[in-house]
C-alpha positions in Angstrom: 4.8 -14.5 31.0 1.6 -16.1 32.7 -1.0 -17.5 30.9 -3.2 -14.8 30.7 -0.7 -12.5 29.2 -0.1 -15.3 26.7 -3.5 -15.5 25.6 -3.3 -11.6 25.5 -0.3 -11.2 23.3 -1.3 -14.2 20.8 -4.4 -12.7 20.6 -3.4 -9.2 19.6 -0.5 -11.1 17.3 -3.0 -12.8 15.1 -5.6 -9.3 14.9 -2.3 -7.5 13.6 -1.0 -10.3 11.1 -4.7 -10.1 9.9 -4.3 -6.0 9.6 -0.7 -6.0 8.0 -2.3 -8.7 5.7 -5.5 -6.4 4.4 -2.1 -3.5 4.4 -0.6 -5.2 2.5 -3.0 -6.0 -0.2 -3.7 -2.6 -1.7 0.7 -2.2 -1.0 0.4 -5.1 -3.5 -1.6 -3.5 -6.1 0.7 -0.2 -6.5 3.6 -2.7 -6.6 1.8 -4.7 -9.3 1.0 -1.8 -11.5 4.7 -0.5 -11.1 6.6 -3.2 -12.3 4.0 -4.7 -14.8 5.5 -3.2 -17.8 9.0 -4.7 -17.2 9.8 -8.8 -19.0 8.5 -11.2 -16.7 12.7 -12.4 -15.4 13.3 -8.4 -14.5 9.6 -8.0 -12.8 10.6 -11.2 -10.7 13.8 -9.4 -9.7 12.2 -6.1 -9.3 9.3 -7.5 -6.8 12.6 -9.5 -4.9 14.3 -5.9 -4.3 10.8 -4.3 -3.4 10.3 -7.4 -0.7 13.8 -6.8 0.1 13.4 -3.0 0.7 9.9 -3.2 2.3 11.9 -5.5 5.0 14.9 -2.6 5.5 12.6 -0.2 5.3 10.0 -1.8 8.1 12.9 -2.3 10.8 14.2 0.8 10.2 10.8 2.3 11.2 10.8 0.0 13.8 14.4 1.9 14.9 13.2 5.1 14.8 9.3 4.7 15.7 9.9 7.1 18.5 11.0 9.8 15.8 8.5 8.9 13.3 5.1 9.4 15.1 6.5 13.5 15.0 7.5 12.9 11.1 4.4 13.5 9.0 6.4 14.6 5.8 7.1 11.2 4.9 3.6 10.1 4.9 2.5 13.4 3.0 5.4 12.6 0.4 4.2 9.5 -0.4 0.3 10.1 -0.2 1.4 13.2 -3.2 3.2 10.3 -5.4 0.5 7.6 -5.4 -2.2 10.2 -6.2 0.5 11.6 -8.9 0.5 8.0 -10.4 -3.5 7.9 -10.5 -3.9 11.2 -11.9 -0.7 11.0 -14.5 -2.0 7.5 -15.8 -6.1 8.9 -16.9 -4.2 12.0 -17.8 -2.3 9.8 -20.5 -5.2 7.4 -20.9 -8.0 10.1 -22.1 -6.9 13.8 -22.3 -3.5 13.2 -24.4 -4.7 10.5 -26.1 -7.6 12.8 -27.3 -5.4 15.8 -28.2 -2.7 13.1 -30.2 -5.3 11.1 -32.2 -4.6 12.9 -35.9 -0.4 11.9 -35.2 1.3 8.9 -35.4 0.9 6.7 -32.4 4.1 6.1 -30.4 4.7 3.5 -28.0 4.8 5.4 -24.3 8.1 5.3 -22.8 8.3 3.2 -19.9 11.0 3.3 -16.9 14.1 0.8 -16.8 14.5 -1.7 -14.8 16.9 0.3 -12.0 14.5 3.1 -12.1 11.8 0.7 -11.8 13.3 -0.6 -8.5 14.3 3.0 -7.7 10.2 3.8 -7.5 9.0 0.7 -5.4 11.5 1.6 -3.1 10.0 5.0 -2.5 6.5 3.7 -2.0 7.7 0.9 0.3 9.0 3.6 2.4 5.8 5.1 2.9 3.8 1.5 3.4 6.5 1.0 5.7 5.5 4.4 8.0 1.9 3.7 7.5 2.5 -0.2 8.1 4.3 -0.2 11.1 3.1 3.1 12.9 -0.2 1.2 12.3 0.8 -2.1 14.1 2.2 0.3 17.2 -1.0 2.1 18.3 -2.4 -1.7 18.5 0.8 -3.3 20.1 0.6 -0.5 22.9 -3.0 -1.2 24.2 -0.8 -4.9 25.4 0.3 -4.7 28.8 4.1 -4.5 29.3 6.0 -7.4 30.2 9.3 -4.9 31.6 11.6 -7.3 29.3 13.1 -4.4 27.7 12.3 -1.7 25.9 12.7 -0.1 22.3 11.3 4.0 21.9 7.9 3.6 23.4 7.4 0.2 23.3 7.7 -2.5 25.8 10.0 -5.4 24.5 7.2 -8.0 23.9 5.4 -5.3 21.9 8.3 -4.7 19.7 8.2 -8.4 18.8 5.0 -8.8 18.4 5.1 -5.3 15.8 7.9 -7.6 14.1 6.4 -10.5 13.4 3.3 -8.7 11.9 5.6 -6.4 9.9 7.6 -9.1 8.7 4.2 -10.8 7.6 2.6 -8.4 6.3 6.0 -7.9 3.7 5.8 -11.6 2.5 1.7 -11.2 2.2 2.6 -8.6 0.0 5.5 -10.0 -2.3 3.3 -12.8 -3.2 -0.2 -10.5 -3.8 1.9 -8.5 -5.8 2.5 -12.0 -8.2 -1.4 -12.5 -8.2 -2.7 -9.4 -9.1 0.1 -9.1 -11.7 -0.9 -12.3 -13.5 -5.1 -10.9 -12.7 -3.8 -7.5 -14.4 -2.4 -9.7 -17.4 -5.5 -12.0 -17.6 -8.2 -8.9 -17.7 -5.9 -6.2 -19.1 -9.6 -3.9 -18.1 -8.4 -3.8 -15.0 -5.6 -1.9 -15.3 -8.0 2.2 -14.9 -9.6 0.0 -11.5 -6.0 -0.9 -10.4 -5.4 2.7 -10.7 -8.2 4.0 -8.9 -7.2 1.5 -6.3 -3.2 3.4 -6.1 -5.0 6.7 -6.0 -7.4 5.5 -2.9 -4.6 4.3 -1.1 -3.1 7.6 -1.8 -6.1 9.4 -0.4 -5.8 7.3 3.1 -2.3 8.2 3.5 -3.2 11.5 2.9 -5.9 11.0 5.8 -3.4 9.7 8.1 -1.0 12.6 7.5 -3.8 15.6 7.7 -4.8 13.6 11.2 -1.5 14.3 12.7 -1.1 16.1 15.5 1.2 18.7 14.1 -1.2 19.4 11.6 -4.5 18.9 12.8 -6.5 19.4 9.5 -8.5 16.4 11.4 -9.5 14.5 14.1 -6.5 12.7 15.8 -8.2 9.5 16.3 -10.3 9.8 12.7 -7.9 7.6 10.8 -8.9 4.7 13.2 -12.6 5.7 13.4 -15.4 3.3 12.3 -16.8 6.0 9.8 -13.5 6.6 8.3 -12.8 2.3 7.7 -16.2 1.9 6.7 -16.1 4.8 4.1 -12.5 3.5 2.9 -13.1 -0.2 2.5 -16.6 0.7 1.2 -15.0 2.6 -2.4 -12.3 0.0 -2.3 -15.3 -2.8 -2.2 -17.1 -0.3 -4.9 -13.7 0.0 -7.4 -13.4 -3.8 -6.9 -16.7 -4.8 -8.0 -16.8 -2.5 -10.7 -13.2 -2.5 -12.0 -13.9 -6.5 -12.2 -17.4 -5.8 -14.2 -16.2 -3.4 -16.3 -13.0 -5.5 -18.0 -15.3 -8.4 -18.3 -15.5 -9.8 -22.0 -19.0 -8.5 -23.0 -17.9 -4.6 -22.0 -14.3 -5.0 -23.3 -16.0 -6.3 -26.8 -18.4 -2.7 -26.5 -15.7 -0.9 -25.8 -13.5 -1.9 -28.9 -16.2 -1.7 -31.2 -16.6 1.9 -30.1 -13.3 2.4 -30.7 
C-alpha cells in the first residue's frame, strides 16, 4: 500500500471512529435508560453483556453485510421498539398516573435482570445494522487495495469497517456509565433521556422508509445535509432543554406544584 493510499485509508479510519463515536452516544443513552433501574453490581453486568452483544452482533453484520443492505425489517423492528419505549414511558408518566391518582400508589414493576439483558440485546441488534451499514457506504468511496474481499467490500475496507465498529462498541459501553451516573445525579433528565430513545427511534425509522425496497423517501436522504442538520439540531434542542429543565430551581417548581 503506497503512501498515498495510506494517507487515504488513515484518513477515512479516523472520519469513521469519529462517526461510530457520535453513533454510539445516543446507542449509549437507550442502554442507560434500560438498565438504570437494576442494583448498581447487576447494571455493571448487564452493560458487560450489552458490550458483549453489540460486539457479536457488529461482526455478524459485518458477515452478512451483503444480505443486509436488502433487509430493511430489522431496522423497522427496532425503530418500532425505541419509539414504543418513548411513548410507553410519558404514557405511564402522565396519562396513567392521572387516571390512578384517588388509588393507592404502587411501585411500577420493573424487568429482571435476564430480561433486562434480553432487551439491550434486541436494540444492539439494530445499532448494530444502523452502525455498521453506516461505516460501509463510507468505507466504499476508499479505493480497493485487491487484498481480498468480504460481500462488497474490498479487504482493506473490511478492516477499516472493524476497527470503527469495534470502537464505536467500547465508546458506547463506557457513555452508557456516564450518562447512567448524569441520569442518577439530575433524576430530571430522565423525560429528556426519553425524548432522546424516541429520536433515535425516529432516524432509524428514516433509514428504513429510505430503502430502496420501500422508497417512502429519497435513497440518499438519510445522508443528506438537511436531514443531519434537522436530526442533530432536536437532539442539540432536547439536550439543552432536558439539562434546563431538571436543573434545581425548576425541579423545586415542579414539586411544589405537586
Amino acid at each position: 500500500m503506497d503512501v498515498a493510499l495510506l494517507v487515504e485509508y488513515g484518513w477515512v479510519l479516523i472520519v469513521l471512529i469519529a462517526l461510530e463515536g457520535i453513533l454510539a452516544a445516543d446507542n449509549a443513552v437507550v442502554l442507560a435508560m434500560m438498565v438504570k433501574h437494576l442494583p448498581e453490581k447487576q447494571r455493571k453486568r448487564a452493560l458487560f453483556y450489552g458490550l458483549a452483544g453489540a460486539f457479536i452482533f457488529r461482526l455478524a453484520a459485518l458477515a452478512f453485510v451483503a444480505v443486509l443492505i436488502n433487509v430493511w425489517q430489522v431496522q423497522a423492528i427496532g425503530a418500532l421498539y425505541l419509539i414504543f419505549l418513548t411513548v410507553n414511558h410519558f404514557f405511564k408518566r402522565f396519562v396513567r398516573q392521572k387516571t390512578s391518582e384517588e388509588k393507592p400508589k404502587k411501585e411500577p414493576k420493573k424487568s429482571g435482570f435476564w430480561m433486562t439483558v434480553l432487551k439491550v440485546e434486541l436494540a444492539d441488534i439494530a445499532f448494530a445494522v444502523d452502525s455498521i451499514l453506516a461505516a460501509v457506504a463510507l468505507a466504499m468511496t476508499l479505493t480497493p487495495t485487491g487484498w481480498f474481499s468480504v460481500g462488497p467490500l474490498d479487504g482493506a475496507q473490511f478492516i477499516v469497517v472493524f476497527i470503527g465498529g469495534l470502537t464505536g462498541v467500547i465508546i458506547m459501553r463506557f457513555a452508557a456509565g456516564f450518562f447512567i451516573k448524569v441520569l442518577h445525579s439530575r433524576p430530571g433528565l430522565e423525560n429528556g433521556a426519553y425524548l432522546i430513545v424516541g429520536w433515535v427511534g425516529v432516524k432509524l425509522a428514516v433509514f428504513t422508509l429510505a430503502h430502496p425496497s420501500l422508497a417512502v423517501l429519497p435513497e440518499h436522504f438519510p445522508e443528506s445535509t438537511v436531514w443531519k442538520l434537522i436530526f442533530w439540531g432536536v437532539m442539540g434542542l432536547i439536550i439543552v432543554l432536558s439539562w434546563i429543565l431538571s436543573g434545581p430551581r425548576f425541579q423545586k417548581t415542579h414539586h411544589l406544584e405537586q
